[in-house]
Structure formats: structure tokens, C-alpha cells
KEDO-899032 format. One record per atom (N, C-alpha, C): chain; atom name; x, y, z. Coordinates in steps of 0.2 Angstrom, whole numbers, plus 5000, padded with zeros to 4 digits. Each point is the difference from the previous one (the first is absolute). Last residue first. Layout:
! residues N
@chaine = A&atome = CA&c1 = X&c2 = Y&c3 = Z
...
//
This chain:
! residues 92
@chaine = A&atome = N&c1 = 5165&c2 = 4688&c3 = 4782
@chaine = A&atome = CA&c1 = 5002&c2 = 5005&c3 = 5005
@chaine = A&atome = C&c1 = 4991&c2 = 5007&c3 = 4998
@chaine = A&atome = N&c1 = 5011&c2 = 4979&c3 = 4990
@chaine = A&atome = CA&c1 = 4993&c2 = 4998&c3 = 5004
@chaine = A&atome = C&c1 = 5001&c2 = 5007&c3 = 5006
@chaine = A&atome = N&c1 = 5015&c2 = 4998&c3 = 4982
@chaine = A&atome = CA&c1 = 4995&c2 = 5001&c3 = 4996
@chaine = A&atome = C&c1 = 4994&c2 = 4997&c3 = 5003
@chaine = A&atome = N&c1 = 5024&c2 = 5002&c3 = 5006
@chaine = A&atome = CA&c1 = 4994&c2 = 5008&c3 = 5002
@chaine = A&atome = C&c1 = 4994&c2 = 4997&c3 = 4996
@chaine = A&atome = N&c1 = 5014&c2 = 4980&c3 = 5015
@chaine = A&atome = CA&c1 = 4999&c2 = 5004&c3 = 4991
@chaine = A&atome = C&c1 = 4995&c2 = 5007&c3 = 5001
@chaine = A&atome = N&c1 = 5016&c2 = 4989&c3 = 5019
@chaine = A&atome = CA&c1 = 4994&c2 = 4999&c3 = 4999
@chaine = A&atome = C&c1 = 4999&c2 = 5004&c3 = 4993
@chaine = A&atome = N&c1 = 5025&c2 = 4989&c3 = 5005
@chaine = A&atome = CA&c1 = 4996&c2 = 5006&c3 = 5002
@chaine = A&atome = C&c1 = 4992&c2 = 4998&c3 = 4998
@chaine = A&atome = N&c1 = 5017&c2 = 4984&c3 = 4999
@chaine = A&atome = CA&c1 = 5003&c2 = 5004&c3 = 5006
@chaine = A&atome = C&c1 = 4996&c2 = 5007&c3 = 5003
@chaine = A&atome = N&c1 = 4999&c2 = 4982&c3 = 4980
@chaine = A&atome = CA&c1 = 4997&c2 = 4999&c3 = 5006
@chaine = A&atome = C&c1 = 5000&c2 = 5005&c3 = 5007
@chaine = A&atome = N&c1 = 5014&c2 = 4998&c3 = 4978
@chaine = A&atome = CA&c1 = 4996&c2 = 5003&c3 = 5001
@chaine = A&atome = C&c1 = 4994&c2 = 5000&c3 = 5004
@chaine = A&atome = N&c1 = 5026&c2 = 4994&c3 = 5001
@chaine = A&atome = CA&c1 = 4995&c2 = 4999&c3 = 5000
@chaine = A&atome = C&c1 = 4993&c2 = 5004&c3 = 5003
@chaine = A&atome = N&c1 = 5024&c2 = 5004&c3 = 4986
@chaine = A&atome = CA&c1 = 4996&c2 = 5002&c3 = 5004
@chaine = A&atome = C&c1 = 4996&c2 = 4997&c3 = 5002
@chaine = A&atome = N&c1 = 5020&c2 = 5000&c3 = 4984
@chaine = A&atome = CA&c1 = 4995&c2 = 4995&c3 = 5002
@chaine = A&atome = C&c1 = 4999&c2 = 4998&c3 = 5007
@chaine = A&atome = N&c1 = 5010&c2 = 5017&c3 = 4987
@chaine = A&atome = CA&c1 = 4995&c2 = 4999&c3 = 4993
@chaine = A&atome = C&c1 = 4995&c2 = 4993&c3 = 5006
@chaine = A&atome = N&c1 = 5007&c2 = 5020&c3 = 5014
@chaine = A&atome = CA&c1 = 5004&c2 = 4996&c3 = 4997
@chaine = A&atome = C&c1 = 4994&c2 = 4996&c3 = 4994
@chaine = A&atome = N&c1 = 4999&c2 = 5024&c3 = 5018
@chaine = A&atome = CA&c1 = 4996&c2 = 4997&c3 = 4996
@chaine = A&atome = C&c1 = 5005&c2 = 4994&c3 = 4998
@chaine = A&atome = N&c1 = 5002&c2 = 5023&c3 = 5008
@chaine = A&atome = CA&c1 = 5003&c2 = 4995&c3 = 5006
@chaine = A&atome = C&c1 = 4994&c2 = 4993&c3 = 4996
@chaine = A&atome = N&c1 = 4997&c2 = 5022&c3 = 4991
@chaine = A&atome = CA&c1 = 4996&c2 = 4997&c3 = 5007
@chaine = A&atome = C&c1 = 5004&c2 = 4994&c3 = 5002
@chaine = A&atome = N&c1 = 5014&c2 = 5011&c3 = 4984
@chaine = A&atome = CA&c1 = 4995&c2 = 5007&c3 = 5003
@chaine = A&atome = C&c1 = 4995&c2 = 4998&c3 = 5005
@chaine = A&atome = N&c1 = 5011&c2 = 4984&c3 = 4986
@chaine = A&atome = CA&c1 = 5004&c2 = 5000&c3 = 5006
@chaine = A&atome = C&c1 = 4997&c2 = 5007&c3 = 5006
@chaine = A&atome = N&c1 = 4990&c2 = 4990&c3 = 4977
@chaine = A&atome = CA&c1 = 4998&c2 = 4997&c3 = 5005
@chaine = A&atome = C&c1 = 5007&c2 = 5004&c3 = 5009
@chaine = A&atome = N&c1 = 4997&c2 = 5008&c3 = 4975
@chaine = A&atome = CA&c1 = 4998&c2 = 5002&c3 = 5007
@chaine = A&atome = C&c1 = 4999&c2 = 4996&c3 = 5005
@chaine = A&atome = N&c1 = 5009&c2 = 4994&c3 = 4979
@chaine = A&atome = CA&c1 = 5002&c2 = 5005&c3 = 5000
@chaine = A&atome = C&c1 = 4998&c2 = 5003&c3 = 5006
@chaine = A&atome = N&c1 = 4987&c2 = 4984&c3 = 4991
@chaine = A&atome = CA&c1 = 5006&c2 = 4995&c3 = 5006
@chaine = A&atome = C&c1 = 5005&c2 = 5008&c3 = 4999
@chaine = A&atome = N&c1 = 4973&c2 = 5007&c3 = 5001
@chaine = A&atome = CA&c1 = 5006&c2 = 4996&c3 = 4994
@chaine = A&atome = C&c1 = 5006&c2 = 4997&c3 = 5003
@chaine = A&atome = N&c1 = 4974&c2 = 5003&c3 = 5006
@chaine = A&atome = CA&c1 = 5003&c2 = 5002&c3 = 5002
@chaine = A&atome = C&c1 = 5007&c2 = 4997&c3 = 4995
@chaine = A&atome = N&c1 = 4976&c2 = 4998&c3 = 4997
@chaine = A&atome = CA&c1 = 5004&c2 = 5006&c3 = 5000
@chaine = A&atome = C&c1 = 5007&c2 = 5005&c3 = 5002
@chaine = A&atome = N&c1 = 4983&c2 = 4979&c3 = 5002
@chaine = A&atome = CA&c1 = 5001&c2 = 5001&c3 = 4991
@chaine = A&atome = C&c1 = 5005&c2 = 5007&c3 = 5000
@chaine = A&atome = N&c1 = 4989&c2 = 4990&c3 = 5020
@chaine = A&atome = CA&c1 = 4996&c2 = 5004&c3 = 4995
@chaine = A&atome = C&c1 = 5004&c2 = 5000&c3 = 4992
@chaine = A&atome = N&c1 = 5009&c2 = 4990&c3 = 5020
@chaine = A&atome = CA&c1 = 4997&c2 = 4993&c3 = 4998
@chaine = A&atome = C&c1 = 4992&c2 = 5007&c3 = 4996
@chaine = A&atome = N&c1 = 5020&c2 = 5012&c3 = 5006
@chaine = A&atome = CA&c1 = 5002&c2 = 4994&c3 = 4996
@chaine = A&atome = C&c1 = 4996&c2 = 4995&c3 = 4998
@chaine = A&atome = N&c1 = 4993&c2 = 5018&c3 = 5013
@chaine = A&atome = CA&c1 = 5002&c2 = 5002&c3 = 4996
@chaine = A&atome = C&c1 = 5003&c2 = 4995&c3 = 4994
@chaine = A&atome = N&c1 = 4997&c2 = 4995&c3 = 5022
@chaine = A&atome = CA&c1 = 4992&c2 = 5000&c3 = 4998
@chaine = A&atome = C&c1 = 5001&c2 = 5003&c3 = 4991
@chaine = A&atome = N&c1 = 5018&c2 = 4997&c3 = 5014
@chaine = A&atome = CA&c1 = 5000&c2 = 4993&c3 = 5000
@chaine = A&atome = C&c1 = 4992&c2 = 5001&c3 = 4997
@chaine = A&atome = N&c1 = 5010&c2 = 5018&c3 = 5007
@chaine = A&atome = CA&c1 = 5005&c2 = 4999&c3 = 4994
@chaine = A&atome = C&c1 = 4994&c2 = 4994&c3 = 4998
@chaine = A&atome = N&c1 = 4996&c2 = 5009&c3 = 5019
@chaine = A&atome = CA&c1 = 4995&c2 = 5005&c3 = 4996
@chaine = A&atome = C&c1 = 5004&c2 = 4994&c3 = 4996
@chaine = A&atome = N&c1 = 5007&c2 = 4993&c3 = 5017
@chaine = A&atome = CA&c1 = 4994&c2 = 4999&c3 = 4999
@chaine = A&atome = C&c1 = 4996&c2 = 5002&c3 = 4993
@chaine = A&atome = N&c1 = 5020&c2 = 5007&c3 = 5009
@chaine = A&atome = CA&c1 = 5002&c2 = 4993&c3 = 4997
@chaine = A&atome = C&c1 = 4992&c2 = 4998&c3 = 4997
@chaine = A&atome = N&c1 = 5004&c2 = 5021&c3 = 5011
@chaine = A&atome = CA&c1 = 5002&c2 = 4998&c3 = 4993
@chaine = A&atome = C&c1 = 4999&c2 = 4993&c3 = 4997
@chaine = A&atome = N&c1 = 4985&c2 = 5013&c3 = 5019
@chaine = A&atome = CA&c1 = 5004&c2 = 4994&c3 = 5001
@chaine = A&atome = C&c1 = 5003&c2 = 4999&c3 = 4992
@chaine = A&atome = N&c1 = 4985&c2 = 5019&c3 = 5011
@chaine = A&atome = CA&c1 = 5008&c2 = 5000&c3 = 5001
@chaine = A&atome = C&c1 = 5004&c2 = 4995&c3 = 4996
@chaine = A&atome = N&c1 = 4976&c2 = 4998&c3 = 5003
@chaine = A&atome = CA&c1 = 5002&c2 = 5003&c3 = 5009
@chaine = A&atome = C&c1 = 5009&c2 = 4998&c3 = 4998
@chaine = A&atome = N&c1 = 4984&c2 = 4995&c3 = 4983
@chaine = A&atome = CA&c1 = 5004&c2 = 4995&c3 = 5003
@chaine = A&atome = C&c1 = 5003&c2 = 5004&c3 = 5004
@chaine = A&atome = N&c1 = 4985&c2 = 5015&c3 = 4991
@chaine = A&atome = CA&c1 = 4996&c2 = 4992&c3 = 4999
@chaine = A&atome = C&c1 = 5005&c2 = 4995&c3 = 5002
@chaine = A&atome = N&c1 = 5012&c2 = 5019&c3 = 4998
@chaine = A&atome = CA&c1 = 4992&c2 = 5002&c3 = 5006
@chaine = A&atome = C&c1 = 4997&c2 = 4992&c3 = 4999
@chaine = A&atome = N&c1 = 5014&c2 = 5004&c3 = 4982
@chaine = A&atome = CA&c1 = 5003&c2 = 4997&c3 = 5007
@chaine = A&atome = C&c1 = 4994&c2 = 5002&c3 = 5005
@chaine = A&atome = N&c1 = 4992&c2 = 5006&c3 = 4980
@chaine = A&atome = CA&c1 = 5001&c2 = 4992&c3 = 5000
@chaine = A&atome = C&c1 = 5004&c2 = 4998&c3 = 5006
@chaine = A&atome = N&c1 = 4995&c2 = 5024&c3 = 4997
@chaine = A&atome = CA&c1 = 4994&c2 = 4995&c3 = 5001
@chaine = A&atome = C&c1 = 5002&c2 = 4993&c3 = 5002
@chaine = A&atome = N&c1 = 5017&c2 = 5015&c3 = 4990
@chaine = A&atome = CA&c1 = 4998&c2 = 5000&c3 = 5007
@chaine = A&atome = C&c1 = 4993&c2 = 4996&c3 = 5003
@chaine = A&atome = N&c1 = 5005&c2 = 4999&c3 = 4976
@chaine = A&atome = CA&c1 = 5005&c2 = 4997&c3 = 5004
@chaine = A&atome = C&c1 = 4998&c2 = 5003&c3 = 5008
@chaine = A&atome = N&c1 = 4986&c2 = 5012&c3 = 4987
@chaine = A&atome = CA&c1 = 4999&c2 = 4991&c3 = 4998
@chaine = A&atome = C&c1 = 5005&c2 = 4998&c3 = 5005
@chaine = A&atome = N&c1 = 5004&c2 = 5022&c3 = 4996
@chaine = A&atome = CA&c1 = 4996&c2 = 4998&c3 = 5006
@chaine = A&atome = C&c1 = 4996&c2 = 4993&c3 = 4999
@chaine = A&atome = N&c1 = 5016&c2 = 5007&c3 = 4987
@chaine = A&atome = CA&c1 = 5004&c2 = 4999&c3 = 5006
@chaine = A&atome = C&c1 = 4996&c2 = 5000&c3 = 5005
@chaine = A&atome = N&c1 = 4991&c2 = 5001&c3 = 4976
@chaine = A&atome = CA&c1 = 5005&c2 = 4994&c3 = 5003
@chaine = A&atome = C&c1 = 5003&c2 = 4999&c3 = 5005
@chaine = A&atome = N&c1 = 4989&c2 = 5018&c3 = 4994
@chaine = A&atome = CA&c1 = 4995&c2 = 4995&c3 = 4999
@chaine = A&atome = C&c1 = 5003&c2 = 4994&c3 = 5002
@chaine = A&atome = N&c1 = 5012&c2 = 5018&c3 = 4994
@chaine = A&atome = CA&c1 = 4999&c2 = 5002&c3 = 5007
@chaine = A&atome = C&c1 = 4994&c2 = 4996&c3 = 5001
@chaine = A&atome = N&c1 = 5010&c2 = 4997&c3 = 4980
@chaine = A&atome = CA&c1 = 5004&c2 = 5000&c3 = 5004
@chaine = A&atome = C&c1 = 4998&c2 = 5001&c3 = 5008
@chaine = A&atome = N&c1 = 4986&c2 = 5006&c3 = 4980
@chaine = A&atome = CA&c1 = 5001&c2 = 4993&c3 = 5001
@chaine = A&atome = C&c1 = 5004&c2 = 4997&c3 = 5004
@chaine = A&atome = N&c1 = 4998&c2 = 5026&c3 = 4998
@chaine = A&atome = CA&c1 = 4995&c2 = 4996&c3 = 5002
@chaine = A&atome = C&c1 = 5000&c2 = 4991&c3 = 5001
@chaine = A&atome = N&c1 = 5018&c2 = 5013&c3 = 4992
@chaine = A&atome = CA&c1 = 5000&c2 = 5001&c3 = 5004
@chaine = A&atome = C&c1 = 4995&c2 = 4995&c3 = 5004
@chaine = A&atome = N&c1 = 4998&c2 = 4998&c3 = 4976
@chaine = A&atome = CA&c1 = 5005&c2 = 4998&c3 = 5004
@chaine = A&atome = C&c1 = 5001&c2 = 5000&c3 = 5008
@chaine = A&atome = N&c1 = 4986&c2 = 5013&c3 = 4986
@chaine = A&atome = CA&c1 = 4996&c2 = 4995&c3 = 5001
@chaine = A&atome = C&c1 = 5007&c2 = 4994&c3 = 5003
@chaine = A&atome = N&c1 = 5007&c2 = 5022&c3 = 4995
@chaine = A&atome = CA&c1 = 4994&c2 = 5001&c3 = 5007
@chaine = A&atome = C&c1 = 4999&c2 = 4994&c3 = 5000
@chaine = A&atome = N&c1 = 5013&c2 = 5001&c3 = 4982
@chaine = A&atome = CA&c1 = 5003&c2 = 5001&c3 = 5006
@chaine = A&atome = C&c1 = 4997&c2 = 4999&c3 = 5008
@chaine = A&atome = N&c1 = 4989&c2 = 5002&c3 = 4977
@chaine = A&atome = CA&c1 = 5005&c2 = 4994&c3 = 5000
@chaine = A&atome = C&c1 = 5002&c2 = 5000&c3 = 5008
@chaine = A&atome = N&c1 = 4992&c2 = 5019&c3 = 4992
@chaine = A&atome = CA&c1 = 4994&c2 = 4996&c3 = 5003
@chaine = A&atome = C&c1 = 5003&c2 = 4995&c3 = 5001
@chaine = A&atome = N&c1 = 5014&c2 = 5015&c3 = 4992
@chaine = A&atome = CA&c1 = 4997&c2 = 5003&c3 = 5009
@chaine = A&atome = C&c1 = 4995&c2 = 4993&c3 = 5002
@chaine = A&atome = N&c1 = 5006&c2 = 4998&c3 = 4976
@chaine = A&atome = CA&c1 = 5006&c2 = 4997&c3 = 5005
@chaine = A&atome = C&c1 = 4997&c2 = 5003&c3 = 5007
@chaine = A&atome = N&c1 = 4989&c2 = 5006&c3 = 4983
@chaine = A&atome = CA&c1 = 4997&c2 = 4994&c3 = 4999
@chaine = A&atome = C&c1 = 5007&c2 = 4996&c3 = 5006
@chaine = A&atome = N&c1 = 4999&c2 = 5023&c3 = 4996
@chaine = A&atome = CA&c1 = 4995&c2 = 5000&c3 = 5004
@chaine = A&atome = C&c1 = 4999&c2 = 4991&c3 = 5001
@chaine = A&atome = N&c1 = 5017&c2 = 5008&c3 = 4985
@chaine = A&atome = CA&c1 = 5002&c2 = 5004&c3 = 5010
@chaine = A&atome = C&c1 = 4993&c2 = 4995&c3 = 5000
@chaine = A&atome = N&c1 = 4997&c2 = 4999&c3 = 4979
@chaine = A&atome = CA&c1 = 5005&c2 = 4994&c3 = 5001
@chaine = A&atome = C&c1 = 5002&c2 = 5005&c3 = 5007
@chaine = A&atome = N&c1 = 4985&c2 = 5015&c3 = 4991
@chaine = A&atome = CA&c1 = 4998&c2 = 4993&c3 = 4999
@chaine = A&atome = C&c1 = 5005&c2 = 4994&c3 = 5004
@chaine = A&atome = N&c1 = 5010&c2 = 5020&c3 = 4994
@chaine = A&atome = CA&c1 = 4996&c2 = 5000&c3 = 5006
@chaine = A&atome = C&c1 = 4997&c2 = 4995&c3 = 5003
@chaine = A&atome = N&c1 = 5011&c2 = 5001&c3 = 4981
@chaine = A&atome = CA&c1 = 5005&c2 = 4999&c3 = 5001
@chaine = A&atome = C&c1 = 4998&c2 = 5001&c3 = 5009
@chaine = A&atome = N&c1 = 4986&c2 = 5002&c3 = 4978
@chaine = A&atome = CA&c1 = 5002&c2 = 4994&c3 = 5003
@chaine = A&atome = C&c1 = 5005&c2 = 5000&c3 = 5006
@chaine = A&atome = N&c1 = 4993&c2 = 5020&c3 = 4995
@chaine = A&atome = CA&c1 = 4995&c2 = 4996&c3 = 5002
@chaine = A&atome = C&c1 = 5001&c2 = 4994&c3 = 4999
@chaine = A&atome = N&c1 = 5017&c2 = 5011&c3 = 4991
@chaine = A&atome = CA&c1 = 5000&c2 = 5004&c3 = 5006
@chaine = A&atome = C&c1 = 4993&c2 = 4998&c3 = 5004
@chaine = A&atome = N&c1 = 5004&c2 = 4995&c3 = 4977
@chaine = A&atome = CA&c1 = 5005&c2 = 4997&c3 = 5004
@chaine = A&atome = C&c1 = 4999&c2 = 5002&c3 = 5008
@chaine = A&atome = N&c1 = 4984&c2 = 5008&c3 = 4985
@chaine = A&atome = CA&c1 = 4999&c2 = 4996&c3 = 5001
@chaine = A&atome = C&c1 = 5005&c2 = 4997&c3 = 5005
@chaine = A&atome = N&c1 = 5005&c2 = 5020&c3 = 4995
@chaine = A&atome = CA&c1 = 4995&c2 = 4999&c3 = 5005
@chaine = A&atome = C&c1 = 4996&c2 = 4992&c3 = 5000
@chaine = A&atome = N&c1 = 5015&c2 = 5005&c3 = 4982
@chaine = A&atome = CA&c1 = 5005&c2 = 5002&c3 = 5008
@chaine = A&atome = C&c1 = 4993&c2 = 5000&c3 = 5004
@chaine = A&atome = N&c1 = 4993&c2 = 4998&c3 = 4979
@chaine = A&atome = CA&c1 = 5004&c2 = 4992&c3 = 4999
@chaine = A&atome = C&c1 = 5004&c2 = 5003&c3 = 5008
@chaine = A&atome = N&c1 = 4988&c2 = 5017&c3 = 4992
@chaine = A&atome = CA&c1 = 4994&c2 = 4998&c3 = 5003
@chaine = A&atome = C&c1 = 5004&c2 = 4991&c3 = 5001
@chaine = A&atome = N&c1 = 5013&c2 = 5017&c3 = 4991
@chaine = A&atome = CA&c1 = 4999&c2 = 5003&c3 = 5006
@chaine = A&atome = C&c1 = 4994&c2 = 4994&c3 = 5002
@chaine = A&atome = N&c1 = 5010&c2 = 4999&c3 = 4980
@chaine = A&atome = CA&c1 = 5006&c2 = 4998&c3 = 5004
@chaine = A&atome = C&c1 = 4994&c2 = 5003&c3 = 5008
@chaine = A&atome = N&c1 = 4986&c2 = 5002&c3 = 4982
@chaine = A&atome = CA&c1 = 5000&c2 = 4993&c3 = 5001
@chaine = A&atome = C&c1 = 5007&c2 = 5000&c3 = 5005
@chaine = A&atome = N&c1 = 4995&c2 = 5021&c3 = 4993
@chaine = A&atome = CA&c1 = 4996&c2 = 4996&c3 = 5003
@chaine = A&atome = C&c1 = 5002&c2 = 4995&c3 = 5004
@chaine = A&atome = N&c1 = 5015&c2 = 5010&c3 = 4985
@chaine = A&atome = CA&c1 = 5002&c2 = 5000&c3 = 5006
@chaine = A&atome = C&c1 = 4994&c2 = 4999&c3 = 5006
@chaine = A&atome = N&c1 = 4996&c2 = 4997&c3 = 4976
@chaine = A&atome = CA&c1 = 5006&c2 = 4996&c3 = 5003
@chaine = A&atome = C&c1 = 5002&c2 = 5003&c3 = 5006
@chaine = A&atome = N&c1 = 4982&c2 = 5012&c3 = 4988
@chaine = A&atome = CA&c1 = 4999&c2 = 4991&c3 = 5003
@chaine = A&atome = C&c1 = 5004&c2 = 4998&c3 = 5000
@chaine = A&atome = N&c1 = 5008&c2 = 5020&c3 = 4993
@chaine = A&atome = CA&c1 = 4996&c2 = 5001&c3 = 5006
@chaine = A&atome = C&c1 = 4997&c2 = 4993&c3 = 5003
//
């Protein structure tokens, strides 16, 4: 009799871990969505703040440490842009 116990209380554990680990992914998931939709409204702010201008935004993003040579073509950006071209956001 205590061994089919223990089989049945060893399945319900499984069965709460197996809950456990859904709910820690829903959350995973959500907090993704979340930081992803933080980012796209980040990115819209930032062209707002250069009225559009990629080349602008890219050259703010690069002389930030942010922008990678993988992207430079996405703002129309070259490695040797001069950085002069734009007013820095960090007097913005």
C-alpha cells in the first residue's frame, strides 16, 4: 500500500512540476512580448526625434556605441561617416 502511495504522490509532484515550468514559460513569453513592444516604441520615439531621418538616427546610434557595421546599410550609414553631420541626442 505505501508503494503505490509514494507512485501516486512521485505523478502529482510531476504533474506540479510540469505546471510550474507552463506558467514560468507564459511568464517568459509575456515578459518578451513586453520588452519587445518597449523597443518598438523606443525606436519610433527616436525617428520622431530626427523627423524620419535614418541616416541621422544611424550616425547618433553609431557615434552611441550602438549601432553595428551589420547595420550600418539599414540607416544608409558608412564606417566613415562623418560624425559631424548630426547634432548629438545627448544635448537633446
Amino acid at each position: 500500500m505505501g508503494y503505490s502511495n509514494i507512485e501516486k504522490l512521485l505523478r502529482q509532484k510531476a504533474e506540479l512540476d510540469a505546471r510550474i515550468q507552463q506558467t514560468k514559460n507564459r511568464n517568459m513569453t509575456a515578459e518578451r512580448k513586453r520588452e519587445t513592444r518597449r523597443r518598438i516604441l523606443a525606436g519610433e520615439y527616436a525617428m520622431k526625434m530626427f523627423d524620419g531621418d535614418l541616416k541621422k538616427l544611424g550616425i547618433e546610434l553609431l557615434n552611441a556605441g550602438i549601432l553595428e557595421p551589420r547595420d550600418f546599410a539599414l540607416f544608409g550609414v558608412t564606417e566613415n561617416v562623418n560624425y559631424a553631420d548630426t547634432d548629438s541626442m545627448a544635448a537633446v
